[in-house]
C-alpha positions as CSV (number, residue, x, y, z in Angstrom):
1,X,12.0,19.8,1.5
2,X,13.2,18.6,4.8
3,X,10.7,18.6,7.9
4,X,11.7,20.0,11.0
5,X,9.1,18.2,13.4
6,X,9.0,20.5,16.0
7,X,8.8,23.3,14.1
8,X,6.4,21.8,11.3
9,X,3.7,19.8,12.9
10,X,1.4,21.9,14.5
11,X,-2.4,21.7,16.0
12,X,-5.2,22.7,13.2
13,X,-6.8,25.0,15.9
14,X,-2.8,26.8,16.4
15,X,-2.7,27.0,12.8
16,X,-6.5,28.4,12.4
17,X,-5.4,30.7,15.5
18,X,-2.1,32.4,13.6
19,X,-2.8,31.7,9.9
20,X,-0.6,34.6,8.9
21,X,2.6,33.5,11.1
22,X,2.2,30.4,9.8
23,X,1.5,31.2,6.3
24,X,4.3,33.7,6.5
25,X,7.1,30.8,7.8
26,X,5.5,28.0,4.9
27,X,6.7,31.0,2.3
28,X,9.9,31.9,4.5
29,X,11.2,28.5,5.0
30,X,9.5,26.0,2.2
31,X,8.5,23.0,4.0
32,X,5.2,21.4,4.4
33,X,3.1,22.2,7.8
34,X,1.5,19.1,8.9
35,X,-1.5,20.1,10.8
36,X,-3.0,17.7,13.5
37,X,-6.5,16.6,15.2
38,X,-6.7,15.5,18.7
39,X,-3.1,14.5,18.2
40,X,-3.2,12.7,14.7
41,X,-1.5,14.2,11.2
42,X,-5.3,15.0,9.4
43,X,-3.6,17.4,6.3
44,X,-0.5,19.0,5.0
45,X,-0.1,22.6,4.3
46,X,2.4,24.1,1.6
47,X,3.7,27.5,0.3
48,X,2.5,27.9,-3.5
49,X,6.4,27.6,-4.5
50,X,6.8,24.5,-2.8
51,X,3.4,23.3,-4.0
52,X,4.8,24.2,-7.9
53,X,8.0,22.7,-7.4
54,X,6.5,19.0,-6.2
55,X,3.7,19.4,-9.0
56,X,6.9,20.0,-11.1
57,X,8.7,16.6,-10.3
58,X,5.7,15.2,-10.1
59,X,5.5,15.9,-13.8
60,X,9.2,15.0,-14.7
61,X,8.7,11.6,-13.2
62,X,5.2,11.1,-15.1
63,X,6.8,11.8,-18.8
64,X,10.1,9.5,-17.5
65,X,7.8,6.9,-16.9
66,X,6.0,7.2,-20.0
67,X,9.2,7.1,-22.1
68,X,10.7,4.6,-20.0
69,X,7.3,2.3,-21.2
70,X,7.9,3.4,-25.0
71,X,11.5,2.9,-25.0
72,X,10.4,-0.9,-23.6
73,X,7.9,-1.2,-26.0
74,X,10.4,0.1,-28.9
75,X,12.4,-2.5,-27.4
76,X,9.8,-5.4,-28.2
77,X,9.4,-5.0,-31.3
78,X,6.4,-2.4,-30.6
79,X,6.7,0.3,-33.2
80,X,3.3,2.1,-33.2
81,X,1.2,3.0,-36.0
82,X,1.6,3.7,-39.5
83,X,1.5,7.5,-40.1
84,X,-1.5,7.5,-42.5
85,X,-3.2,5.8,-40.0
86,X,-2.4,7.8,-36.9
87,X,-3.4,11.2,-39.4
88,X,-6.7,9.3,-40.3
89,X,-7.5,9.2,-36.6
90,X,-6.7,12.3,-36.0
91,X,-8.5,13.8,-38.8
92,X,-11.4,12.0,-37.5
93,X,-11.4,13.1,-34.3
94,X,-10.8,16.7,-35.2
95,X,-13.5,16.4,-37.7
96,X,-15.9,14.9,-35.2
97,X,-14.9,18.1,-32.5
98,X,-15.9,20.8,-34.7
99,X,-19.1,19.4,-36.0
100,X,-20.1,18.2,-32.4
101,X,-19.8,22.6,-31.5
């Protein structure tokens, strides 16, 4: 998602003026509009698909991170919980969720 600065940063009142060019070139092209107030970058506006695809990485990187940590952990020695007591906690919780309904 490269920005093309003359093309992508544009006034909030241009971009409240022409909502539907604008809309229709952030679904066309697939970068971010930065839109501007009295000259300074105030939000940034994206096509659904390009909006999916950074919630996307976003996501990948999250669960990377995560595995990265256990794999660390594994690594010191850190091997969890026994499996009877992981089901007992689970069990409880479970149990606790349906008679709280």
């Amino acid at each position: 998602m490269k920005m093309v600065l003359e093309k992508d940063v544009v006034s909030l009142t241009d971009f409240a003026r022409q909502t539907r060019k604008h809309t229709a070139e952030l679904k066309k092209h697939n970068r971010p509009r930065v839109l501007t107030h009295n000259g300074k970058a105030t939000a940034v506006v994206l096509s659904v698909n390009a909006f999916d695809k950074l919630m996307h990485a976003a996501e990948e990187y999250r669960l990377d991170m995560e595995l990265k940590a256990a794999l660390e952990a594994y690594d010191r020695g850190d091997r969890g919980r026994p499996l009877d007591e992981a089901f007992s906690d689970l069990r409880a919780r479970l149990f606790k969720t349906k008679s709280s309904k």
